[in-house]
Each structure stands twice: as C-alpha cells, then as structure tokens.
KOLVEX-497520 format. One line per 2 residues: number of its first residue (from 1); for each residue x, y, z of N, C-alpha, C. Coordinates in Angstrom, 2 decimals. Example, Ala and Ser with C-alpha at 12.3 -4.5 7.8 and 13.67 -1.06 7.14 Angstrom:
2
1 = 13.19,-5.69,7.80,12.30,-4.50,7.80,13.20,-3.30,7.80  12.85,-2.25,7.08,13.67,-1.06,7.14,12.90,0.03,7.87
This chain:
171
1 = -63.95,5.50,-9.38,-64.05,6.52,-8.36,-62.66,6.81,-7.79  -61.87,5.62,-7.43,-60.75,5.62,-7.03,-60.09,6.54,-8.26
3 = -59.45,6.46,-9.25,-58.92,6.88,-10.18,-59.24,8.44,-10.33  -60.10,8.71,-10.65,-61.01,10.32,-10.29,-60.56,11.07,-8.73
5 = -60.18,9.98,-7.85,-60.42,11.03,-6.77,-58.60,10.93,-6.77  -57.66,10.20,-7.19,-56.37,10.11,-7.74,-56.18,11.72,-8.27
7 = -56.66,11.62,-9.47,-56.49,12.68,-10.11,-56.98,14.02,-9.70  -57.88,14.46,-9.01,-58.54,15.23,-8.79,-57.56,15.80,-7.50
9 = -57.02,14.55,-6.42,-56.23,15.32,-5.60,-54.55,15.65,-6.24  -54.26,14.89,-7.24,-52.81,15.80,-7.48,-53.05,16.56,-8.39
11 = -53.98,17.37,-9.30,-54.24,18.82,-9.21,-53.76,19.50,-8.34  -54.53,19.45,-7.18,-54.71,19.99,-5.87,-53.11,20.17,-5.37
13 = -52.55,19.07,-5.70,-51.91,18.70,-4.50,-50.90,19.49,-5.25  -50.46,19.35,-6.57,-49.07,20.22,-7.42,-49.57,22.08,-7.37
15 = -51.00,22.51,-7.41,-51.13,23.57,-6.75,-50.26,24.15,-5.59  -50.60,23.11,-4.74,-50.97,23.76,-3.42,-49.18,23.73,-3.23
17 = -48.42,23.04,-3.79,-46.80,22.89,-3.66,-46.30,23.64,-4.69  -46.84,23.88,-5.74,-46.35,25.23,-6.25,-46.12,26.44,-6.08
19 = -47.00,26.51,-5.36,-47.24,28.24,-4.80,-46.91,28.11,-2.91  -46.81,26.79,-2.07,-45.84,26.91,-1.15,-44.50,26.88,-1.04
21 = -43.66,26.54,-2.43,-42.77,26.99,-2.33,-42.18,27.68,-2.45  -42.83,28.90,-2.97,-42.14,30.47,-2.83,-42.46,30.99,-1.50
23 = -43.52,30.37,-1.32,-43.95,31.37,0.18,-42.95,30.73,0.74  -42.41,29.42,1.24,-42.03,29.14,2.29,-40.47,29.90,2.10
25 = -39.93,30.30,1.06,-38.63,30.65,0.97,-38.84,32.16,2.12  -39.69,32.93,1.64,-40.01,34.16,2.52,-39.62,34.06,3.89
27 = -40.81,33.00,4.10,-40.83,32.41,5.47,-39.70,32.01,6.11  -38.92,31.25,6.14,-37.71,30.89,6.12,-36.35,32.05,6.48
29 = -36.52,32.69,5.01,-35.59,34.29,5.76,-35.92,34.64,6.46  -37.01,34.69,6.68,-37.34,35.86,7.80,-37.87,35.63,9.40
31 = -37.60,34.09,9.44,-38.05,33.61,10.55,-37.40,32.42,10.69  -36.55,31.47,10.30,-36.38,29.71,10.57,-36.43,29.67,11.64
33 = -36.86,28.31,11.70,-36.84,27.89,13.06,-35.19,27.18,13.45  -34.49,27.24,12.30,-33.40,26.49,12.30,-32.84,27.21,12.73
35 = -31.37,27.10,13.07,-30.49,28.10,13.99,-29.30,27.95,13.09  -29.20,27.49,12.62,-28.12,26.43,11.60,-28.68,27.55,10.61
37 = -29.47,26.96,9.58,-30.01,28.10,8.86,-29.67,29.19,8.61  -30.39,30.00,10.05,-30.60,31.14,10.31,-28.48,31.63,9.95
39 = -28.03,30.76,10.97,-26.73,31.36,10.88,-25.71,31.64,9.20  -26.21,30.11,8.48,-25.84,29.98,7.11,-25.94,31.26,6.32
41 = -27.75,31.92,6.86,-27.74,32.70,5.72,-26.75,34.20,6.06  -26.91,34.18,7.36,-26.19,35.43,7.95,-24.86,35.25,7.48
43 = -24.26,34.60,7.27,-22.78,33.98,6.65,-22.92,34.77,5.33  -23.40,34.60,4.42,-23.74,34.69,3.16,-23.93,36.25,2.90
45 = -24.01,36.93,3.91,-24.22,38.70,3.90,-25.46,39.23,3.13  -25.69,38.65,2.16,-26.25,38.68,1.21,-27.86,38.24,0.95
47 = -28.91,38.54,1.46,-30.18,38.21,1.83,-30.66,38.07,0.35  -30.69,38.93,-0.52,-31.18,39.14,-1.85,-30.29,38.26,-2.67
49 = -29.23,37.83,-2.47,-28.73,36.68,-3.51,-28.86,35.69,-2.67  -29.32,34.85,-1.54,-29.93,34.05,-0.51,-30.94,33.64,-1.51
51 = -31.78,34.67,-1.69,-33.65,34.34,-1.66,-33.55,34.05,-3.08  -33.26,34.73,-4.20,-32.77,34.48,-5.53,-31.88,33.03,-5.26
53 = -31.21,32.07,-5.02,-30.87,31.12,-5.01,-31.69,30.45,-4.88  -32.69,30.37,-3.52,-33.58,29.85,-3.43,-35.19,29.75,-3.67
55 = -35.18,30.87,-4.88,-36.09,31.06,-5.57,-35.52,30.24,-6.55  -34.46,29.99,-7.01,-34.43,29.47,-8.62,-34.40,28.10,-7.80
57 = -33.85,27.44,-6.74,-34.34,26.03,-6.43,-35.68,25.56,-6.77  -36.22,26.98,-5.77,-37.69,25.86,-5.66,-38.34,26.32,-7.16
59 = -38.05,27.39,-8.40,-39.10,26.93,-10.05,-38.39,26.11,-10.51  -37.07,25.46,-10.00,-36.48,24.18,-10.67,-37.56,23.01,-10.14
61 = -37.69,22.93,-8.76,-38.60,22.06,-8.17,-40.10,22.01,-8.87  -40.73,22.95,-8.89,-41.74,23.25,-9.22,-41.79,22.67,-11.23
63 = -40.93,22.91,-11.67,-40.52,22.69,-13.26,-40.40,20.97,-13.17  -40.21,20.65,-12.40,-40.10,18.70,-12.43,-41.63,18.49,-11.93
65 = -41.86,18.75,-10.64,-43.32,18.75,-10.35,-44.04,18.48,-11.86  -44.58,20.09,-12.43,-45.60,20.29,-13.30,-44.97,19.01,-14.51
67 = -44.06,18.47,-14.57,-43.56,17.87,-15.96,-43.85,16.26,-15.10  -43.63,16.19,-14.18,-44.03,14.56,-13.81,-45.71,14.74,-13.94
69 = -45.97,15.65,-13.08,-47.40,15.33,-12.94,-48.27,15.30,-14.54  -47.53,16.34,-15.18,-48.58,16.07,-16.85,-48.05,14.60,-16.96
71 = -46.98,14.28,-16.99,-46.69,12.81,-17.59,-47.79,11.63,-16.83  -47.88,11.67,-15.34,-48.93,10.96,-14.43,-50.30,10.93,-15.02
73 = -50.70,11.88,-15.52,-52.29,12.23,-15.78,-52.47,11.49,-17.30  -51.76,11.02,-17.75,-51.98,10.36,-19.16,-52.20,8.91,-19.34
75 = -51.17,8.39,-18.35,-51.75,6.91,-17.94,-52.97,6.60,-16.86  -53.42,7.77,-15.98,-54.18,7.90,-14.91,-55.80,8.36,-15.88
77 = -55.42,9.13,-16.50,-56.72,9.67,-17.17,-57.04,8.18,-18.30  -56.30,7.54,-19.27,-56.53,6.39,-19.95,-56.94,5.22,-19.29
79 = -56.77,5.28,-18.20,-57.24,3.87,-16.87,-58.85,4.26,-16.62  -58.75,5.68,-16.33,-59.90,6.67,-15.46,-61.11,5.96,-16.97
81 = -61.00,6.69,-18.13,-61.50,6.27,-19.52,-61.80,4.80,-20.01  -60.97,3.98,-19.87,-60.91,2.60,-19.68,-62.31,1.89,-18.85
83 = -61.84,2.52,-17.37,-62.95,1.85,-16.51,-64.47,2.25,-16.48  -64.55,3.91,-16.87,-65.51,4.30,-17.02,-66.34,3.93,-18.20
85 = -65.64,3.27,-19.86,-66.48,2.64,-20.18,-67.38,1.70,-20.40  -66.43,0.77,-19.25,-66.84,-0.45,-19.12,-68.68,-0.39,-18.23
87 = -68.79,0.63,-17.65,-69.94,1.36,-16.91,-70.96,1.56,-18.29  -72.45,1.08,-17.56,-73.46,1.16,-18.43,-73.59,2.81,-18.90
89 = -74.61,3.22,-19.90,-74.87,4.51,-20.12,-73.13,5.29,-19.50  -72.14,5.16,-20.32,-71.17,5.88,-19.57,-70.80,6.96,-20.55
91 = -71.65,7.09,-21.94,-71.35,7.83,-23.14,-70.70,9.22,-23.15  -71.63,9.77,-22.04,-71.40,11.74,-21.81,-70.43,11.37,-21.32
93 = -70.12,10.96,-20.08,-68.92,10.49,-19.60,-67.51,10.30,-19.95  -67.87,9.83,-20.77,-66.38,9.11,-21.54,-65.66,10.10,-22.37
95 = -66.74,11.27,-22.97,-66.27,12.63,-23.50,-66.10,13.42,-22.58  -66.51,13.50,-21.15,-65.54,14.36,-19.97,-64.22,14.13,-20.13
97 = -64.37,12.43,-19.70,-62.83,12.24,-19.66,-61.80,12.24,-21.10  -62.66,12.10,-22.37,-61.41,12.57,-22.85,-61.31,14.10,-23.07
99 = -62.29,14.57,-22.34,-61.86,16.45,-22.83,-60.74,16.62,-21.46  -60.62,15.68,-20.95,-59.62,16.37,-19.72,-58.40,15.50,-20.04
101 = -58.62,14.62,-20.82,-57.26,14.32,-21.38,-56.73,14.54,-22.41  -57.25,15.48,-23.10,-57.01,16.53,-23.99,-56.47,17.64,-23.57
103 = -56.97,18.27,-22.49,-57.03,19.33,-21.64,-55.14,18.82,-20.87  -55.37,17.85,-20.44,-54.11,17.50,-19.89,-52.15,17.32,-20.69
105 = -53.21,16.57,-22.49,-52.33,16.61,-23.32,-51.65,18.33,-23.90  -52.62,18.89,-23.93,-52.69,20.38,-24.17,-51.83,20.78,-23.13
107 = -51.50,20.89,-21.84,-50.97,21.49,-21.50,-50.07,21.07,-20.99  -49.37,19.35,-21.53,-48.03,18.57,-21.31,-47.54,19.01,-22.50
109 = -47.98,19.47,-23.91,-47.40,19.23,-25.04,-47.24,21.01,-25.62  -48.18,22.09,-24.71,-48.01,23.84,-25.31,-48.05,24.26,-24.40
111 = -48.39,24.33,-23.32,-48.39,25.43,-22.24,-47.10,25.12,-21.21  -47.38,24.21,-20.51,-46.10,23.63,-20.09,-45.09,24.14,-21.09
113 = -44.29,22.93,-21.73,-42.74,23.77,-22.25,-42.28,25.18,-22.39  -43.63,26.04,-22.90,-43.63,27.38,-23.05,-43.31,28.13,-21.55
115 = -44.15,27.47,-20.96,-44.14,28.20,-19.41,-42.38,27.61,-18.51  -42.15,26.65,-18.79,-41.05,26.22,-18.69,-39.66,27.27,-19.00
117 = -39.72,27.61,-20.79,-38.87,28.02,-21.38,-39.19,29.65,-20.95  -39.83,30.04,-20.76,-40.27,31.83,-20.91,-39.96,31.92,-18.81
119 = -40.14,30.62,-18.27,-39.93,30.94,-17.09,-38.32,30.87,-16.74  -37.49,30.08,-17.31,-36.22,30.32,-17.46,-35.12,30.90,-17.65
121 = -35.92,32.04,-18.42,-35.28,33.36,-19.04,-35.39,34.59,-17.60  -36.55,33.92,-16.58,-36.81,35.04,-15.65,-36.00,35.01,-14.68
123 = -35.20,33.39,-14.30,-34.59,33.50,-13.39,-33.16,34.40,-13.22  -33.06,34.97,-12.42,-32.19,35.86,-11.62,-32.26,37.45,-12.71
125 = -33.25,37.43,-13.54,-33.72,38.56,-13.97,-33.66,39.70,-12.93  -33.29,41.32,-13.13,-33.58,41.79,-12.29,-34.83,42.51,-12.50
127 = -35.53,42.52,-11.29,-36.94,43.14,-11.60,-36.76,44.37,-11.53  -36.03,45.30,-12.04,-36.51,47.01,-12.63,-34.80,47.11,-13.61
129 = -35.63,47.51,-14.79,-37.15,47.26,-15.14,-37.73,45.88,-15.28  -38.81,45.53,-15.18,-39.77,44.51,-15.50,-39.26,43.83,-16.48
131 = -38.90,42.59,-16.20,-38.57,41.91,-17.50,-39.25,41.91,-18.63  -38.78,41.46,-19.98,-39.75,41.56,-20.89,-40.60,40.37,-21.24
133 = -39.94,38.80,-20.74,-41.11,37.74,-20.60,-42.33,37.71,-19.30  -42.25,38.43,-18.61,-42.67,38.44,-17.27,-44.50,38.31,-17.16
135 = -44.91,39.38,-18.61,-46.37,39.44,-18.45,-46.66,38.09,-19.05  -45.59,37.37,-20.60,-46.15,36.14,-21.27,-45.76,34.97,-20.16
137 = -45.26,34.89,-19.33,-44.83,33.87,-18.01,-46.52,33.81,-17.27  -46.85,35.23,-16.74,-48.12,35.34,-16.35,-49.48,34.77,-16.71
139 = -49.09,35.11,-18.25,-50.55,34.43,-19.14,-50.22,32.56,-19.26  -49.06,32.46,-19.70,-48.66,31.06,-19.35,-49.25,30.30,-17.86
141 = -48.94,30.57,-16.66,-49.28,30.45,-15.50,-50.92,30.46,-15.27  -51.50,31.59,-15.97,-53.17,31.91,-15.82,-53.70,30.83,-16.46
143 = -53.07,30.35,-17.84,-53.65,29.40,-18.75,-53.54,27.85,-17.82  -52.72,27.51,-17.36,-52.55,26.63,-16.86,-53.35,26.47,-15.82
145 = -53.11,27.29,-14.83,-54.50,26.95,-14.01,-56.02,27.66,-14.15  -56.22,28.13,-15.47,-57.64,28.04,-15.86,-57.81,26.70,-16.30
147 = -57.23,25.83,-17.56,-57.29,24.78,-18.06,-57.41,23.69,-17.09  -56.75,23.87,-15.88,-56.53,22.70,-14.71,-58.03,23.32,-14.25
149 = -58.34,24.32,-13.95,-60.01,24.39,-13.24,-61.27,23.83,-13.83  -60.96,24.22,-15.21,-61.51,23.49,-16.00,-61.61,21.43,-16.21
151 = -60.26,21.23,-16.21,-60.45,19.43,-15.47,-60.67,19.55,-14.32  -60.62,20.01,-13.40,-61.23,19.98,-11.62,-62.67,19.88,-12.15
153 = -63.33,20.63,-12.40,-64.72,21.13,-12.97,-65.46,19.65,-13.68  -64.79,19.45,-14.72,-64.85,18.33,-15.68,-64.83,16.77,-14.56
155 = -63.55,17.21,-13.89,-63.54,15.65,-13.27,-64.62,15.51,-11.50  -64.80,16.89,-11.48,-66.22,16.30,-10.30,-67.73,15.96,-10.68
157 = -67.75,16.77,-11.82,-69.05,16.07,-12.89,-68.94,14.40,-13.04  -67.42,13.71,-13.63,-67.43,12.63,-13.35,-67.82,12.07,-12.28
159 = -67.06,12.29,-11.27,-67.05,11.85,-10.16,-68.63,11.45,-9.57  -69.44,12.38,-9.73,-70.88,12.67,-9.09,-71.54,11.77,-10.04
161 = -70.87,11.47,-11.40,-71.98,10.96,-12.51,-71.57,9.24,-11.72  -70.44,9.22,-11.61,-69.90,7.48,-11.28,-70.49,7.19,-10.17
163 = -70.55,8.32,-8.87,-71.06,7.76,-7.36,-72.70,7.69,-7.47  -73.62,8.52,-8.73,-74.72,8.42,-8.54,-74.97,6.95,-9.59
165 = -74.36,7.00,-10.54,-74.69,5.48,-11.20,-73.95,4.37,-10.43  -73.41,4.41,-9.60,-73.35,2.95,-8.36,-74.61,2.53,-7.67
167 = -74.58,1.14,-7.71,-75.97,0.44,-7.21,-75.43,1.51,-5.85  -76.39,1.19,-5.03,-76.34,1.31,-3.29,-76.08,0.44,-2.79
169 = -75.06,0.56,-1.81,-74.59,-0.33,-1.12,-75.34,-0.96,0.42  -76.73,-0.72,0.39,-77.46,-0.62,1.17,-77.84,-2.11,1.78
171 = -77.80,-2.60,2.78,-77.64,-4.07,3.07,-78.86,-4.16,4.37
C-alpha cells in the first residue's frame, strides 16, 4: 500500500511541478514579492530575454525532474511487484503492475528522450513563425501524460485491490 501510494503521489507530484514552473516564471515578472528581484530584472531592460532565460531554467529543471523520476519508478514499481506477489490471489494484480512498469519503461526509454531532444531544439526558438518541432513537442507532452493517466488509473485499481484484500483491522 505504502509503495502504491509512493508512486501514485510522485506522478502527481512531477505534474503538478512541471507545469508550476512556467507559471511561476509569469508570476514572478509580473508581480515578486522580492524587491531585489523586482529591481534585478528592471536592470536587465529586457523583460522578454528575462522570461526566456528563465523559461529555459525551469525545462532544464523540469528535464532532470521527468529523467529522475522515470529512473525512481523502476526500482519503486519492482518492490511495488515484489510485495504484491507475495499476497494471496495477487495474479490480475501483478499484470497491473507490470503494465505500469512497462508503461513507465516506455516512457524512460521513447517518449522521454524524444520529448527531451525535440524540446531542446525549442528553446529560445522564436515563436513567429511557429517552430517546426513545436506540434511533435506537443504530441510528445500529450503522450506522456496520457500514458502517466493511464498508470494513475492502473495504480488505484491496485491500490483498492490491496486495501480490499487486507484482513480488517478490526479489534
């Protein structure tokens, strides 16, 4: 259970820091609370090569993120697999978890690098015209978090199958 609810929140959790760190760059120009900051960027004249700097920080950030976390989910998902077969009737089970560590290998070993390499080419791209990796970056990005909804999906089926096959702890 422990292991499942491991995994299930850093999904979540490399989501939810993926996509706050572009917002917060916005945020930031256009409001810090810092004064320091605020003054740095005014130094810099330059708002649009500001945010472009700190846009390519944070898909550098975001590019270690998604590459630790596939690496995390391989020893986490083989533990998750491990313990779950040691569990009676754990058969269906044990093919969740390896379709999500398939699902996980799949997208440490093709989607990832691709999304990596096609996202690399975008940085400090100028947008007009539209770059030309921009829509395959997109489908890269869609695939990834369809495939990740898909283990979210996969790993609360576990989850519900492990908490309903626990005796009760009823005393």
């Amino acid at each position: 259970m422990f292991c499942m609810a491991v995994w299930l929140a850093g999904t979540f959790f490399i989501a939810i820091v993926a996509t706050q760190n572009f917002y917060t760059i916005d945020r930031l120009l256009t409001g810090s609370p810092s004064g320091l900051f605020r003054n740095a960027v005014d130094t810099m004249k330059s708002a649009p090569t500001v945010r472009d700097m700190l846009r390519y920080l944070s898909s550098e950030l975001n590019r270690l993120y998604f590459q630790y976390w596939n690496l995390a989910q391989l020893p986490l998902g083989i533990l998750t697999l491990w313990l779950v077969s040691k569990l009676p009737n754990s058969k269906h089970t044990t093919w969740e978890i390896i379709a999500m560590l398939s699902i996980s290998l799949f997208l440490m070993l093709v989607v990832t690098p691709e999304m990596l390499m096609v996202g690399r080419t975008l940085d400090f791209a100028p947008s007009d015209p539209v770059p030309a990796g921009l829509r395959t970056f997109g489908l890269l990005q869609t695939a990834y978090a369809v495939f990740s909804l898909i283990n979210v999906v996969l790993g609360v089926l576990v989850t519900l199958w492990i908490q309903k096959s626990s005796p009760s702890q009823e005393e």
